[in-house]
mmCIF file of the N, C-alpha and C atoms, coordinates in Angstrom:
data_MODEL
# 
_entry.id   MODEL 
# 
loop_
_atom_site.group_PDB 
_atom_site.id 
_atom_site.type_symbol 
_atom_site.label_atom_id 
_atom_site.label_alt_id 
_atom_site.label_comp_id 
_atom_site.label_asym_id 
_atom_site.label_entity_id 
_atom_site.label_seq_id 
_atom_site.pdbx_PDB_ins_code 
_atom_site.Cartn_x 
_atom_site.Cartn_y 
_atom_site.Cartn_z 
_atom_site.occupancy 
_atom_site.B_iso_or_equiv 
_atom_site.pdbx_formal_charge 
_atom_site.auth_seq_id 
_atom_site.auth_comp_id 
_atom_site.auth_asym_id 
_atom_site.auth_atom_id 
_atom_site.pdbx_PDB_model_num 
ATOM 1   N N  . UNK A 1 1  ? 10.492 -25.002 -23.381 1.00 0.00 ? 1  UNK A N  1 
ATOM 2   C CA . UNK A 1 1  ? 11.391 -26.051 -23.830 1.00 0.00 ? 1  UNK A CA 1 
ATOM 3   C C  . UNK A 1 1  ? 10.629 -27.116 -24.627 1.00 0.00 ? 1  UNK A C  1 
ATOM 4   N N  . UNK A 1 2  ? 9.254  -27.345 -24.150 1.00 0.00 ? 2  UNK A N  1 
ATOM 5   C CA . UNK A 1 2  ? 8.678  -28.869 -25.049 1.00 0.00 ? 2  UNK A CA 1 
ATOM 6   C C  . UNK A 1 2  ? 8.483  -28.059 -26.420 1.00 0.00 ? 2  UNK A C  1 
ATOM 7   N N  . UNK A 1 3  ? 7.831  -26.707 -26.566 1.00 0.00 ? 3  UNK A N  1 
ATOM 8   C CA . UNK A 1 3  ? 7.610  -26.478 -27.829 1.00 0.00 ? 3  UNK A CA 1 
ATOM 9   C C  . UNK A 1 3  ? 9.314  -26.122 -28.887 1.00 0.00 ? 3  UNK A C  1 
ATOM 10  N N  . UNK A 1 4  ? 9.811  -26.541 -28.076 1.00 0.00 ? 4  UNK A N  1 
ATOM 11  C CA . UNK A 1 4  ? 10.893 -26.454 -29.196 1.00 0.00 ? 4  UNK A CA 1 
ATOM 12  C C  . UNK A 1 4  ? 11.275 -27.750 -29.644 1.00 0.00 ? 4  UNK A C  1 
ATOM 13  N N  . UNK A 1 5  ? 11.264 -28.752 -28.853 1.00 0.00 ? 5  UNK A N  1 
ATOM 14  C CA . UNK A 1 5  ? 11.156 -29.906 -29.264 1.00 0.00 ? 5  UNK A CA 1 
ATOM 15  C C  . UNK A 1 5  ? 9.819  -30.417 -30.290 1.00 0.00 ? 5  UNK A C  1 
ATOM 16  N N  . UNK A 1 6  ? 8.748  -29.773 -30.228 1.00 0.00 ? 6  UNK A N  1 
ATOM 17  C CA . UNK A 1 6  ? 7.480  -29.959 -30.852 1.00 0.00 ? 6  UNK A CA 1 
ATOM 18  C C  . UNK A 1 6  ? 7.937  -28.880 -32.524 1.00 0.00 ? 6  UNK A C  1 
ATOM 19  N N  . UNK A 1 7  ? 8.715  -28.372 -32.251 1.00 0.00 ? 7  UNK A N  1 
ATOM 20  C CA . UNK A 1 7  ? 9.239  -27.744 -33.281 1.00 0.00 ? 7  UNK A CA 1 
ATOM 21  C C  . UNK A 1 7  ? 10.553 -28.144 -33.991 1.00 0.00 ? 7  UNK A C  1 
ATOM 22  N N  . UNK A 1 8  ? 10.985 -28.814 -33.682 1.00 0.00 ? 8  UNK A N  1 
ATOM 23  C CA . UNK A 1 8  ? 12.380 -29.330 -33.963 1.00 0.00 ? 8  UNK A CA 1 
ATOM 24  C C  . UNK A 1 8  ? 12.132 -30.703 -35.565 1.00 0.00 ? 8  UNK A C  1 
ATOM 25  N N  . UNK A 1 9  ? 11.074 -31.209 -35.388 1.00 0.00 ? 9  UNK A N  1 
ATOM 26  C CA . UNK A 1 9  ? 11.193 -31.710 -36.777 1.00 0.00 ? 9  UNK A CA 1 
ATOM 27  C C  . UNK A 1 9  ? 10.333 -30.533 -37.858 1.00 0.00 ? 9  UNK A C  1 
ATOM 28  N N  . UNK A 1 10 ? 9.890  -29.802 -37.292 1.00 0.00 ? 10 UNK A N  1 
ATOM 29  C CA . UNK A 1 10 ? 9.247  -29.485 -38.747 1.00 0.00 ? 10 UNK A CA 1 
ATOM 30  C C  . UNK A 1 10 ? 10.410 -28.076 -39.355 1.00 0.00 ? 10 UNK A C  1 
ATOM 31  N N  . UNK A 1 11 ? 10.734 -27.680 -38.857 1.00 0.00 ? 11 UNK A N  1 
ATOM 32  C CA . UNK A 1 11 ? 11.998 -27.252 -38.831 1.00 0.00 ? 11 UNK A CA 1 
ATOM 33  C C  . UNK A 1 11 ? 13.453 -27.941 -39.508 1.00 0.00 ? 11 UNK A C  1 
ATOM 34  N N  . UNK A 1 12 ? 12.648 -29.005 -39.383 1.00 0.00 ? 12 UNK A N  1 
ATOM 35  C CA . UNK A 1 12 ? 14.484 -29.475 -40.330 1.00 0.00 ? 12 UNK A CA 1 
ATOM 36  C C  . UNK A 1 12 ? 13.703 -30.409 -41.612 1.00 0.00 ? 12 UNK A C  1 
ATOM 37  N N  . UNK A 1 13 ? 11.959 -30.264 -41.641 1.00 0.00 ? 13 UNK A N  1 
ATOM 38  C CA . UNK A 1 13 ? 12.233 -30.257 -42.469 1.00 0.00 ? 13 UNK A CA 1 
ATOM 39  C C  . UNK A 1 13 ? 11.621 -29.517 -43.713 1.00 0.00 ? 13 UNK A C  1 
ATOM 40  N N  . UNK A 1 14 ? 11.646 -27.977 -43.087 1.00 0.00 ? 14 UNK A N  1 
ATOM 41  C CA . UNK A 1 14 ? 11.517 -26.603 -44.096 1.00 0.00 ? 14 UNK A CA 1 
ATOM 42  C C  . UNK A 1 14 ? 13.021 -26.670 -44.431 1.00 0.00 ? 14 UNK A C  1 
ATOM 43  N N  . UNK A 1 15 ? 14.217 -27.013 -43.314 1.00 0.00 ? 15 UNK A N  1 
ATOM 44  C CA . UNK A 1 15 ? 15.327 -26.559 -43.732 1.00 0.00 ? 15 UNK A CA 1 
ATOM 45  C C  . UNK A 1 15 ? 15.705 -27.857 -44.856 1.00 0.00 ? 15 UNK A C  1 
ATOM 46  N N  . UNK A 1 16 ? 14.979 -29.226 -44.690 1.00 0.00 ? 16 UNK A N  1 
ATOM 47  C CA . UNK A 1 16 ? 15.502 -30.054 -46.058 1.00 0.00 ? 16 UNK A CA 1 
ATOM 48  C C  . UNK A 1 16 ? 15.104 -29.915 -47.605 1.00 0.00 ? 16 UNK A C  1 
ATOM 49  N N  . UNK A 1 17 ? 13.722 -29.409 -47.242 1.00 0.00 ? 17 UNK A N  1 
ATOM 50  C CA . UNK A 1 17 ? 12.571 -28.718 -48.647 1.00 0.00 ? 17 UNK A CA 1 
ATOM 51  C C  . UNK A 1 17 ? 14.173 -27.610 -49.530 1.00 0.00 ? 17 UNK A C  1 
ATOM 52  N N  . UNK A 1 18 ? 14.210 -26.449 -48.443 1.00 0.00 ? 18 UNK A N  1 
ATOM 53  C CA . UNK A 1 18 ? 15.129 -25.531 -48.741 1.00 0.00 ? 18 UNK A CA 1 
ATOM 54  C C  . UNK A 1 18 ? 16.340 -26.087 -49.513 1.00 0.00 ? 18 UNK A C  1 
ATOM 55  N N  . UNK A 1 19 ? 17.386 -27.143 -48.926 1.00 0.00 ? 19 UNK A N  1 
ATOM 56  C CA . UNK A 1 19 ? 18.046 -27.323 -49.697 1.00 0.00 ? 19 UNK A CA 1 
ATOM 57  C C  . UNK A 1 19 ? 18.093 -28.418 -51.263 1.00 0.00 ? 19 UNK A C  1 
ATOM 58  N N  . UNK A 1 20 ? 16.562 -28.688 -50.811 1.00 0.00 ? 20 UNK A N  1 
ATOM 59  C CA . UNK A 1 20 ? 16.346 -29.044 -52.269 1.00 0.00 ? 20 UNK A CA 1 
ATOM 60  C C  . UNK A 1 20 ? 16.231 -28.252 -53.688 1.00 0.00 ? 20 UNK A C  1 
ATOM 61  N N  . UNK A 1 21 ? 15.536 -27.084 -52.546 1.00 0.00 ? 21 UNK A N  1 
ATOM 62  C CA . UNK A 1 21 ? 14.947 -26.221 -53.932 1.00 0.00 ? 21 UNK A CA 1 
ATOM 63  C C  . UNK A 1 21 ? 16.672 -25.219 -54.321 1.00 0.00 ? 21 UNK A C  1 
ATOM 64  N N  . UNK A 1 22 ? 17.172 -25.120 -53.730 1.00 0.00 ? 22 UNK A N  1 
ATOM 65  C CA . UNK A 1 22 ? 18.903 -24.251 -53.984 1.00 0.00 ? 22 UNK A CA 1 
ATOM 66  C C  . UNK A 1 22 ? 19.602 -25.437 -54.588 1.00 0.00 ? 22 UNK A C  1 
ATOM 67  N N  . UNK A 1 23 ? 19.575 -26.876 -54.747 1.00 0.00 ? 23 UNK A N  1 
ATOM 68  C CA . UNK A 1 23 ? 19.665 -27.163 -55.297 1.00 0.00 ? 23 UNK A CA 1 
ATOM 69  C C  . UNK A 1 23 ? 19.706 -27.578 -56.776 1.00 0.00 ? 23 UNK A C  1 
ATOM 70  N N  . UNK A 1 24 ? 18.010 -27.334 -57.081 1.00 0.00 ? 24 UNK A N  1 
ATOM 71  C CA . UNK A 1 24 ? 17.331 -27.424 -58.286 1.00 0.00 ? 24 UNK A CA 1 
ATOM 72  C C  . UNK A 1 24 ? 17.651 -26.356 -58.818 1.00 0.00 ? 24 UNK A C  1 
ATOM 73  N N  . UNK A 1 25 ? 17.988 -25.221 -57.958 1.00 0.00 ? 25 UNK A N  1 
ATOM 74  C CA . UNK A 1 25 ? 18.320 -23.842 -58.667 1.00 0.00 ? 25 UNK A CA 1 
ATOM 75  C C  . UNK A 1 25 ? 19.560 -23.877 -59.354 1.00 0.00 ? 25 UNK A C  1 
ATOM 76  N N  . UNK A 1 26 ? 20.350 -24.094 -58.630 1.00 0.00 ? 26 UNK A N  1 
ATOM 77  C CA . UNK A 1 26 ? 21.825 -24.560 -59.120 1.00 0.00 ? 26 UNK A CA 1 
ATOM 78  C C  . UNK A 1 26 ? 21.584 -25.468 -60.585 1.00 0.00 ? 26 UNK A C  1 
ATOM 79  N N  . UNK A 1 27 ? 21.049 -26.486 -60.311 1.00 0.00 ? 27 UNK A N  1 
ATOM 80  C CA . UNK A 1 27 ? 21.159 -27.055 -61.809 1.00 0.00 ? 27 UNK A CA 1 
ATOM 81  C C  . UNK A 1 27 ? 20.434 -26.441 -62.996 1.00 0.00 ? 27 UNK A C  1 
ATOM 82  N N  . UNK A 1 28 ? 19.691 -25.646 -62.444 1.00 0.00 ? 28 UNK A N  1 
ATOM 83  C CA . UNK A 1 28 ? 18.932 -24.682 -63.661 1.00 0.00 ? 28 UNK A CA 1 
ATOM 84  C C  . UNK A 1 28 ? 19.809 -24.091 -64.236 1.00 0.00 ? 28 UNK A C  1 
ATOM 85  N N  . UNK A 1 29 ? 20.460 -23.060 -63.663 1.00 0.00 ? 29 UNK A N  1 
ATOM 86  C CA . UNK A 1 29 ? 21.174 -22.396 -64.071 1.00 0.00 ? 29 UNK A CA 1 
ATOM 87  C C  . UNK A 1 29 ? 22.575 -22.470 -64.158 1.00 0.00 ? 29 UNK A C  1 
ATOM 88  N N  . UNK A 1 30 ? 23.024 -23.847 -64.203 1.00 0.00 ? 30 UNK A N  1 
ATOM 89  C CA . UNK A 1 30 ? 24.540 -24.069 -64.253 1.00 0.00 ? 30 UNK A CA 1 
ATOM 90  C C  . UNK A 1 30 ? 23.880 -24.781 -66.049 1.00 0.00 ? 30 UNK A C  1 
ATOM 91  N N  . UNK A 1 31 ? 23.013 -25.473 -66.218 1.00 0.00 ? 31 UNK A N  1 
ATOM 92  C CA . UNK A 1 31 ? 22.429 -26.183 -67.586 1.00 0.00 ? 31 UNK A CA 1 
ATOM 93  C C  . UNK A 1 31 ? 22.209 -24.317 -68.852 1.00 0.00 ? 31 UNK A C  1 
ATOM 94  N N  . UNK A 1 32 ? 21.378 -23.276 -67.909 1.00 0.00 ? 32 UNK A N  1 
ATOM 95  C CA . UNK A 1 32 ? 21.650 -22.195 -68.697 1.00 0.00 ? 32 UNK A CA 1 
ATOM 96  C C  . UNK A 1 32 ? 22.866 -21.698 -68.776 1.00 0.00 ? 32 UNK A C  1 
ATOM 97  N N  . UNK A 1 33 ? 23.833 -21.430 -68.509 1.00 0.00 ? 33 UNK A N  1 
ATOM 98  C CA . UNK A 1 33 ? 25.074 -21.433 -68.813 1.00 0.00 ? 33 UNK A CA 1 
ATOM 99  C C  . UNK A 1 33 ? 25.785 -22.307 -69.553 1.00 0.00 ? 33 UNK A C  1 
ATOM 100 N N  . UNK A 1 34 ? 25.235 -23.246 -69.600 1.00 0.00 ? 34 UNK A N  1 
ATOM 101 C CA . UNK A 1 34 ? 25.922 -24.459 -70.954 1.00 0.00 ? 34 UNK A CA 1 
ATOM 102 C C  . UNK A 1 34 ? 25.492 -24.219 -72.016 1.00 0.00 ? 34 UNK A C  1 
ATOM 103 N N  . UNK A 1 35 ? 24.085 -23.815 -72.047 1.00 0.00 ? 35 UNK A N  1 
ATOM 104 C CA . UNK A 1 35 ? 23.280 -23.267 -73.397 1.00 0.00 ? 35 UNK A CA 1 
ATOM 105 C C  . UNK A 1 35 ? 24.303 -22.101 -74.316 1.00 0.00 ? 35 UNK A C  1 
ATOM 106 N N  . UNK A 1 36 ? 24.286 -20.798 -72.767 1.00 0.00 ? 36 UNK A N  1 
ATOM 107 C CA . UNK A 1 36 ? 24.943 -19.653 -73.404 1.00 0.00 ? 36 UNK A CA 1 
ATOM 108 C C  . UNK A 1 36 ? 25.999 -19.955 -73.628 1.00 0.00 ? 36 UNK A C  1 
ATOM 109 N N  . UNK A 1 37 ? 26.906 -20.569 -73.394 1.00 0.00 ? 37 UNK A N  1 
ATOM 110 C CA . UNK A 1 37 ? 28.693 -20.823 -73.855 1.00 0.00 ? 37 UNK A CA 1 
ATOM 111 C C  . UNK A 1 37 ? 28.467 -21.464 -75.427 1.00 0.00 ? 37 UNK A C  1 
ATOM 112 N N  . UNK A 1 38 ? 27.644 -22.447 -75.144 1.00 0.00 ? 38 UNK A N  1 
ATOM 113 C CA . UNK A 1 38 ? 26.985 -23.315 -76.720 1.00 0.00 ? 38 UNK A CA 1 
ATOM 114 C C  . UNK A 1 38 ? 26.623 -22.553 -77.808 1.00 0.00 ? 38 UNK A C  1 
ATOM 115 N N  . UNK A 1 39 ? 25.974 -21.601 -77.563 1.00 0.00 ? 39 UNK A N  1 
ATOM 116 C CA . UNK A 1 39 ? 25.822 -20.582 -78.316 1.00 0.00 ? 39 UNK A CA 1 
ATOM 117 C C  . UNK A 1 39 ? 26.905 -19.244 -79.121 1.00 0.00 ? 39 UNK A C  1 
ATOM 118 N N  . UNK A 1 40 ? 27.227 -18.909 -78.143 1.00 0.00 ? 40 UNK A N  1 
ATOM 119 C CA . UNK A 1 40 ? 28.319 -17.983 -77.967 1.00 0.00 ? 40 UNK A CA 1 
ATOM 120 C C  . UNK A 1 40 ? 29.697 -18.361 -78.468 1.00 0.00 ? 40 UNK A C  1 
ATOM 121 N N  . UNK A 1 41 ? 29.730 -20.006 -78.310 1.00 0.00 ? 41 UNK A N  1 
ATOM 122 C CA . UNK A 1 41 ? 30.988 -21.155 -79.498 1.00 0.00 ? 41 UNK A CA 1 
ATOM 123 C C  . UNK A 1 41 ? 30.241 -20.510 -80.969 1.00 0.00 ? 41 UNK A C  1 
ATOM 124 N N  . UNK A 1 42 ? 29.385 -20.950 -80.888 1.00 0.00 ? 42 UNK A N  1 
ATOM 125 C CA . UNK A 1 42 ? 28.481 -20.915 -82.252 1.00 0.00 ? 42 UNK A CA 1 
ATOM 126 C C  . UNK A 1 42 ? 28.965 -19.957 -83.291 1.00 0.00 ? 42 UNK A C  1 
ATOM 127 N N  . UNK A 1 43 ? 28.426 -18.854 -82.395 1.00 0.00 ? 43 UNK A N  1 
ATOM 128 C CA . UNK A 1 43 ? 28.503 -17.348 -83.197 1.00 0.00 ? 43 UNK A CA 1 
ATOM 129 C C  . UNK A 1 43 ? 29.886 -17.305 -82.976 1.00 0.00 ? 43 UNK A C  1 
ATOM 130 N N  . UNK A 1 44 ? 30.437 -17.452 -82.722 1.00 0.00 ? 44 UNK A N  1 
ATOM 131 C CA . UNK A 1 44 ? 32.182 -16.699 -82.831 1.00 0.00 ? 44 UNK A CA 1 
ATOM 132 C C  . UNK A 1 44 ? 32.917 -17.818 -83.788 1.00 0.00 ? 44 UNK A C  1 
ATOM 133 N N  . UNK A 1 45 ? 32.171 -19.513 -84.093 1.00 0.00 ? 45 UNK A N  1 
ATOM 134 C CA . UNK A 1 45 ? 32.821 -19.874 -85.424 1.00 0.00 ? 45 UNK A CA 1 
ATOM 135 C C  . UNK A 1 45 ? 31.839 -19.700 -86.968 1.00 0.00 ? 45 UNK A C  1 
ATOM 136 N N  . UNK A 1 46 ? 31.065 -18.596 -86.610 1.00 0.00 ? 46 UNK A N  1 
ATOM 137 C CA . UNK A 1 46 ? 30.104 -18.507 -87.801 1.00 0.00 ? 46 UNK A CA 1 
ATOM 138 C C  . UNK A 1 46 ? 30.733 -16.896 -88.108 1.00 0.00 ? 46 UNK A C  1 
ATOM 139 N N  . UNK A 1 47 ? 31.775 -16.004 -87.798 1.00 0.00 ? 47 UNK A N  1 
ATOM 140 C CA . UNK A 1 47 ? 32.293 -15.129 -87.614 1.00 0.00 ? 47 UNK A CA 1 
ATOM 141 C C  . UNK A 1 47 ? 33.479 -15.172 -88.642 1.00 0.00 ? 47 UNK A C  1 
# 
């Protein structure tokens, strides 16, 4: 039981690291998807 308590912060905060980095992911690739639509406008009024 104590080592779970001796474990209980570092544990939340691999699990806060984590939702930083799924975060950062998300905005990566929601910003590449703005690119490709930007693009993809492009070519279909250069058509």
């Amino acid at each position: 039981m104590r080592r779970i308590f001796h474990l209980s912060p570092l544990l939340a905060l691999l699990a806060l690291a984590a939702c930083q980095t799924v975060q950062g992911a998300g905005r990566d690739l929601q910003s590449a998807g703005q690119v490709i639509s930007r693009e993809s406008q492009e070519a279909q009024a250069g058509m």
